[in-house]
N, C-alpha and C positions, 0 to 999 in steps of 0.2 A: 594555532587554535581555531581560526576561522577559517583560513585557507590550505595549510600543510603544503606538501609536495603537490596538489595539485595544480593542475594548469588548466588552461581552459580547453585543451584538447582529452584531458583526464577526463573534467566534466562532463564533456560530449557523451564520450564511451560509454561513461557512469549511467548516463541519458539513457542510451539505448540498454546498455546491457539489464536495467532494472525495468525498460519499460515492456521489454520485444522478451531477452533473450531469457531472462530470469523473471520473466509476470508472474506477479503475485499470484495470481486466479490461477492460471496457464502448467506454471511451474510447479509452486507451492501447493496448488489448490487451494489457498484460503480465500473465505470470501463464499465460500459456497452457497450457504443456505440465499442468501438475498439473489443472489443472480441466478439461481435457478426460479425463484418463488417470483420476481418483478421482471424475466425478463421476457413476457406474452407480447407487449407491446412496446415501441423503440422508444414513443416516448417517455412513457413511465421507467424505462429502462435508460436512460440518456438523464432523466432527471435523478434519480436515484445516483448513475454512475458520475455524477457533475455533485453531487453531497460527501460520494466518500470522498472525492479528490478533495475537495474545500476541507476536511473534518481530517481526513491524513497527513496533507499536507502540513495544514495551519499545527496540529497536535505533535506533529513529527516535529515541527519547529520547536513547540514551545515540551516537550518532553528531552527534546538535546541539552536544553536549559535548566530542565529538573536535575538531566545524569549530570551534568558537569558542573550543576553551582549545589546542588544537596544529595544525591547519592551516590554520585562516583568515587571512587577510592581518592581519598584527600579533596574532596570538592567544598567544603566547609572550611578552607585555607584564608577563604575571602573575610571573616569574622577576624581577621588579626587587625584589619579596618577601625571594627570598636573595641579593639585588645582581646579579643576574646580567643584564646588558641582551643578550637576544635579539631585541628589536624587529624584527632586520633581517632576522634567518634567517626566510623561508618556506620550508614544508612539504607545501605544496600538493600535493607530485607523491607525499605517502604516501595521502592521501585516500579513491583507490577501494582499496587495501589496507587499511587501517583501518577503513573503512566492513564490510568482507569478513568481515575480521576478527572484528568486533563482531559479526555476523550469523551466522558462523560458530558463535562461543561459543553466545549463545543456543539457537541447534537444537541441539547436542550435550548441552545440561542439558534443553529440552525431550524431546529421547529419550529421556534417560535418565527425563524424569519419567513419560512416556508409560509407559512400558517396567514403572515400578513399578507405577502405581497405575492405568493405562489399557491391559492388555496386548492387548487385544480390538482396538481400537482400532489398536494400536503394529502390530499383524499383519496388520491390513485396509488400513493406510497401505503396510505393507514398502517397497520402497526408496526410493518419493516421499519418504520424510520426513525422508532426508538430502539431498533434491535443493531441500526448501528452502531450503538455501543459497544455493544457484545459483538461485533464486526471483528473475528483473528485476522483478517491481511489488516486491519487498523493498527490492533497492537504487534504486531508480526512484523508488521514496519518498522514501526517503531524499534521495536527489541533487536530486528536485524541492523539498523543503524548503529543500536548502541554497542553489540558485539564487537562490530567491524571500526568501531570508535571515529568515526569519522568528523573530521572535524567542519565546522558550521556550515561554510558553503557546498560542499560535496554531501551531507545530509540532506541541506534545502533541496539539492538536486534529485537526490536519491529519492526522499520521499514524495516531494511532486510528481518524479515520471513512475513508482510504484503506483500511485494515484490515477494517473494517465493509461499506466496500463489496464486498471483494473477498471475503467470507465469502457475503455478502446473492448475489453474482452464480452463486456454485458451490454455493449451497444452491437458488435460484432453478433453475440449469439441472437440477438432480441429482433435484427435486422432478418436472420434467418428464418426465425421462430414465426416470424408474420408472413412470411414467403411459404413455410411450410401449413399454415391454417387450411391454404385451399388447396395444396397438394395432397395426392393419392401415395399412402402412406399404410403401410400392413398394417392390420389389426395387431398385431403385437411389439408393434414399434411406438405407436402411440405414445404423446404424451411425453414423460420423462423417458421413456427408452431413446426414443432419436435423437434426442438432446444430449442426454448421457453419450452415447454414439458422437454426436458433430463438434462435443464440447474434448472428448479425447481425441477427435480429427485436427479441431481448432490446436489442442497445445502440440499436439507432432507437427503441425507447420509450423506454429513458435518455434520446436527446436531446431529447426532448420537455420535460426539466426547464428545456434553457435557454430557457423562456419566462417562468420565474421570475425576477421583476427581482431582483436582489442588489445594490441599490446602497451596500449594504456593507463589499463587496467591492472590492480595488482594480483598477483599468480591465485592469494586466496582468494580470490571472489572470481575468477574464472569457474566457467564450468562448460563442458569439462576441461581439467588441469590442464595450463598450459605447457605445450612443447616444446622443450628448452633445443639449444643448438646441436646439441652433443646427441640427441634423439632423430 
């Protein structure tokens, strides 16, 4: 339940292949609207991608928690405690509610942390920073964890470096995006064009990771399929 088959050499792989080979941004493309809308400047861009990690991570924690002690199939097992047998009731259809839920809380105590101790910050993000809620690589994480059922420690993993990467890819673009303000740039590239352009550049070098064998890793969550011997 907490650890399964993996090892710490599992973990590693898990590491890269969800931060590099499978980015959430890169790969998936979720995440979109905020990292194209904050990422003019690194730092506003660096701060933003330092909130979803904190609000991924922590929610990717505490949603593994939701699936396995009240929506997952027999997760209500634990109520034979105060005698109560729920075995049968599934919950399954509160899920992306809960999952919402949890993500929700998070960014409302991040604001408000922002708000104290980061006001600079809190005013450079303005309304994106309640639209992390509504953030899909948030719950996309999350939902991809729960698919792939992984158990506790290999989650923790999984969701911090999906977090990692989707920091690494709006700090990446935003690093450019202020390189390109005083470059000479066709009028029709402007703007969202070049971006659009360096950000489909950005994820074809992502995919270059998967030439990094991970045999680690298991077959489902490779991409592309791994190459068995008899191939």
């Amino acid at each position: 339940m907490w650890m399964g088959p993996y090892s710490l050499l599992n973990l590693v792989g898990l590491a890269i292949q969800s931060c590099f080979i499978q980015n959430i941004l890169l790969f998936y493309f979720l995440g979109m609207c905020s990292y194209l809308a904050c990422s003019n400047k690194l730092k506003t861009a660096s701060g933003l991608g330092l909130a979803v990690f904190v609000v991924m991570t922590l929610s990717g924690v505490l949603n593994w928690f939701v699936n396995h002690f009240i929506t997952g199939e027999g997760a209500l097992k634990w109520l034979r405690v105060f005698s109560i047998d729920a075995s049968h009731i599934d919950l399954g259809f509160l899920e992306f509610i809960l999952y919402i839920a949890v993500i929700a809380a998070f960014v409302q105590v991040l604001e408000m942390t922002l708000d104290r101790f980061a006001p600079t910050l809190y005013r450079a993000l303005g309304m994106y920073l309640p639209l992390i809620t509504v953030n899909c690589a948030i719950l996309g994480t999350s939902l991809f964890a729960t698919v792939r059922d992984y158990p506790f420690f290999p989650n923790l993993v999984y969701v911090a470096s999906a977090g990692l990467g989707w920091w690494l890819a709006i700090v990446l673009i935003a690093s450019i995006r202020e390189k390109l303000s005083y470059s000479r740039i066709p009028d029709g590239l402007q703007g969202m064009g070049i971006t659009f352009i360096i950000t489909g550049l950005m994820a074809l070098a992502f995919m270059g990771f998967t030439g990094i064998a991970l045999d680690q890793i298991e077959k489902t969550d490779t991409y592309p399929e791994a190459v068995t011997d008899d191939e």
